[in-house]
C-alpha positions as a Markdown table, in Angstrom:
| # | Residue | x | y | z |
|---|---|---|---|---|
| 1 | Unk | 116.7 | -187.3 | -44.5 |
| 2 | Unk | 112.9 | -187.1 | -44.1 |
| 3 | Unk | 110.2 | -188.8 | -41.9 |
| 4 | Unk | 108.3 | -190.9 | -43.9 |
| 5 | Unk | 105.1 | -189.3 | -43.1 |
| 6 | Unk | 105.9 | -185.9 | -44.6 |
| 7 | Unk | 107.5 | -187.1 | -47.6 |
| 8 | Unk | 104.6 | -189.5 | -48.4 |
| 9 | Unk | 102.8 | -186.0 | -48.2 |
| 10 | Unk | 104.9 | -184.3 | -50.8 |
| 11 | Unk | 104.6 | -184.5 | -54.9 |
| 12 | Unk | 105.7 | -187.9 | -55.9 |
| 13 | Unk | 108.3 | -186.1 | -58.2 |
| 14 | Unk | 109.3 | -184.6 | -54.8 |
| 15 | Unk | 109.8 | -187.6 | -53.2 |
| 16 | Unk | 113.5 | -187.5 | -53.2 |
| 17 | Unk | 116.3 | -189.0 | -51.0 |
| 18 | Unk | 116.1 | -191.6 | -48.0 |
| 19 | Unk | 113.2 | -191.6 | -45.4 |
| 20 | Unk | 113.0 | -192.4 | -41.8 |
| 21 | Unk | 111.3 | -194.8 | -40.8 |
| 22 | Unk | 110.8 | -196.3 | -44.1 |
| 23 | Unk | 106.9 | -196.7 | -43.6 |
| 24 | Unk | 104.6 | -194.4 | -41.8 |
| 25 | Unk | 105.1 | -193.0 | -38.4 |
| 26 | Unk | 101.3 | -192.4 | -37.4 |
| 27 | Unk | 98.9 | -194.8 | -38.1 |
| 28 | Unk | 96.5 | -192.7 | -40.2 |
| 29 | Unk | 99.7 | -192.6 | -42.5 |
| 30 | Unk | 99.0 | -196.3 | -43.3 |
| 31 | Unk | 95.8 | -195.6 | -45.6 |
| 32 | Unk | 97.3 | -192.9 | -47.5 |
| 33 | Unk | 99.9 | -195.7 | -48.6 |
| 34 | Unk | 98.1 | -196.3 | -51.6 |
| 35 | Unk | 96.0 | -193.4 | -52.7 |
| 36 | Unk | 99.2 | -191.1 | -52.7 |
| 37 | Unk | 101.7 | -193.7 | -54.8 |
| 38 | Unk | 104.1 | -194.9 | -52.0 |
| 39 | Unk | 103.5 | -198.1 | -51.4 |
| 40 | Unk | 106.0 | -200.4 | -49.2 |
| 41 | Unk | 108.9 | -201.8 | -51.2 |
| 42 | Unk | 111.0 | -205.1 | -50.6 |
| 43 | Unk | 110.3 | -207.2 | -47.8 |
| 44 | Unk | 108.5 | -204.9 | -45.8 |
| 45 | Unk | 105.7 | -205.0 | -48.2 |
| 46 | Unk | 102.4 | -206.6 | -46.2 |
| 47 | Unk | 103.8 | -205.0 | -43.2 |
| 48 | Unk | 100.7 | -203.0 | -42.7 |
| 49 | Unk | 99.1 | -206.7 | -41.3 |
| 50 | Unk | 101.1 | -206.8 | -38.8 |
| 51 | Unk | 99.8 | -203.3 | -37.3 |
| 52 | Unk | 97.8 | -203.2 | -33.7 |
| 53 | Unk | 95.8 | -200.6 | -32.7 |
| 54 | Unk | 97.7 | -197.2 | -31.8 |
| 55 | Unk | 97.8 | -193.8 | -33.1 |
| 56 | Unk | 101.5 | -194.8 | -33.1 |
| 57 | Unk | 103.0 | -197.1 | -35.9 |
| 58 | Unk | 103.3 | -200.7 | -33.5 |
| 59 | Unk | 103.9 | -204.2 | -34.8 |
| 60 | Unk | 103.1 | -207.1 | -33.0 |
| 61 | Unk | 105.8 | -209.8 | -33.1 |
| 62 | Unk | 105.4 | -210.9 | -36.8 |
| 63 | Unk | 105.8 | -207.3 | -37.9 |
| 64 | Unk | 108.9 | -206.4 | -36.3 |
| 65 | Unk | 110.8 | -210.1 | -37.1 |
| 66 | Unk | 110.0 | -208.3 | -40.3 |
| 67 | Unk | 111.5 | -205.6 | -39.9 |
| 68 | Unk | 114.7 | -207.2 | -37.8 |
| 69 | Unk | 115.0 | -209.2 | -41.3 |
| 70 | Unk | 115.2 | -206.6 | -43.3 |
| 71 | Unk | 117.8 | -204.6 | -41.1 |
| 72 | Unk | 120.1 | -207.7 | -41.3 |
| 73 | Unk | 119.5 | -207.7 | -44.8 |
| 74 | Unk | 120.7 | -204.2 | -45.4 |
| 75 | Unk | 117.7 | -203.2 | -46.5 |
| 76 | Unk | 117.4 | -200.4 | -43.7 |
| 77 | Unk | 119.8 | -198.5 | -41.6 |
Protein backbone atom coordinates (compact mmCIF):
# COMPACT_ATOMS: atom_id res chain seq x y z
CA UNK A 1 0.00 0.00 0.00
CA UNK A 2 1.04 3.58 -0.94
CA UNK A 3 0.03 7.20 0.12
CA UNK A 4 -1.68 8.71 -2.44
CA UNK A 5 0.60 11.54 -2.74
CA UNK A 6 3.69 9.53 -3.69
CA UNK A 7 2.02 7.36 -6.07
CA UNK A 8 0.25 10.28 -7.88
CA UNK A 9 4.04 11.22 -8.12
CA UNK A 10 5.13 8.00 -9.82
CA UNK A 11 4.89 6.98 -13.84
CA UNK A 12 1.28 6.37 -14.50
CA UNK A 13 2.39 2.81 -15.65
CA UNK A 14 3.78 2.71 -12.11
CA UNK A 15 0.79 3.49 -10.50
CA UNK A 16 0.10 0.05 -9.22
CA UNK A 17 -1.91 -1.46 -6.25
CA UNK A 18 -4.23 0.35 -3.61
CA UNK A 19 -3.46 3.87 -2.18
CA UNK A 20 -4.09 5.46 1.11
CA UNK A 21 -5.98 7.86 1.37
CA UNK A 22 -7.52 7.54 -1.95
CA UNK A 23 -7.07 11.36 -2.77
CA UNK A 24 -4.19 13.53 -1.87
CA UNK A 25 -2.80 13.89 1.57
CA UNK A 26 -1.41 17.64 1.28
CA UNK A 27 -3.26 20.08 -0.27
CA UNK A 28 -0.82 21.12 -2.99
CA UNK A 29 -1.49 17.41 -4.06
CA UNK A 30 -4.92 18.54 -5.24
CA UNK A 31 -3.72 20.62 -8.42
CA UNK A 32 -1.47 17.98 -9.58
CA UNK A 33 -4.79 15.80 -9.88
CA UNK A 34 -5.14 16.55 -13.34
CA UNK A 35 -1.94 17.48 -14.91
CA UNK A 36 -0.34 14.07 -13.77
CA UNK A 37 -3.54 11.64 -15.01
CA UNK A 38 -5.05 10.61 -11.59
CA UNK A 39 -8.04 12.14 -11.34
CA UNK A 40 -10.72 11.06 -8.54
CA UNK A 41 -12.76 8.02 -9.46
CA UNK A 42 -16.42 7.01 -8.23
CA UNK A 43 -18.20 9.03 -5.89
CA UNK A 44 -15.46 10.91 -4.65
CA UNK A 45 -15.09 12.64 -7.80
CA UNK A 46 -15.87 16.64 -7.13
CA UNK A 47 -14.45 16.03 -3.77
CA UNK A 48 -11.83 18.66 -4.32
CA UNK A 49 -15.09 21.39 -3.64
CA UNK A 50 -15.51 20.43 -0.58
CA UNK A 51 -11.65 21.43 0.49
CA UNK A 52 -11.00 24.38 3.14
CA UNK A 53 -7.99 26.07 3.52
CA UNK A 54 -5.01 23.85 5.09
CA UNK A 55 -1.80 22.58 4.02
CA UNK A 56 -3.62 19.39 5.28
CA UNK A 57 -6.25 17.58 3.08
CA UNK A 58 -9.74 18.96 5.33
CA UNK A 59 -13.32 18.72 4.18
CA UNK A 60 -15.89 20.69 5.49
CA UNK A 61 -19.15 18.70 6.25
CA UNK A 62 -20.32 18.08 2.62
CA UNK A 63 -16.93 16.51 1.82
CA UNK A 64 -16.60 14.10 4.42
CA UNK A 65 -20.64 12.91 4.22
CA UNK A 66 -18.84 12.11 0.94
CA UNK A 67 -16.58 10.29 1.98
CA UNK A 68 -18.70 8.46 4.92
CA UNK A 69 -20.90 7.37 1.75
CA UNK A 70 -18.43 5.95 -0.05
CA UNK A 71 -16.99 3.88 2.97
CA UNK A 72 -20.54 2.40 3.49
CA UNK A 73 -20.56 1.75 0.04
CA UNK A 74 -17.38 -0.30 -0.02
CA UNK A 75 -15.86 1.88 -2.07
CA UNK A 76 -12.89 2.48 0.52
CA UNK A 77 -11.49 0.57 3.43
Amino acid sequence: MRFFDLALLMKPDERTGQTFPPFPLLSKGWALLDVLGAPLQGSLEGLEQHRLPSLWSIFNESGVNQIRRAMENGELI
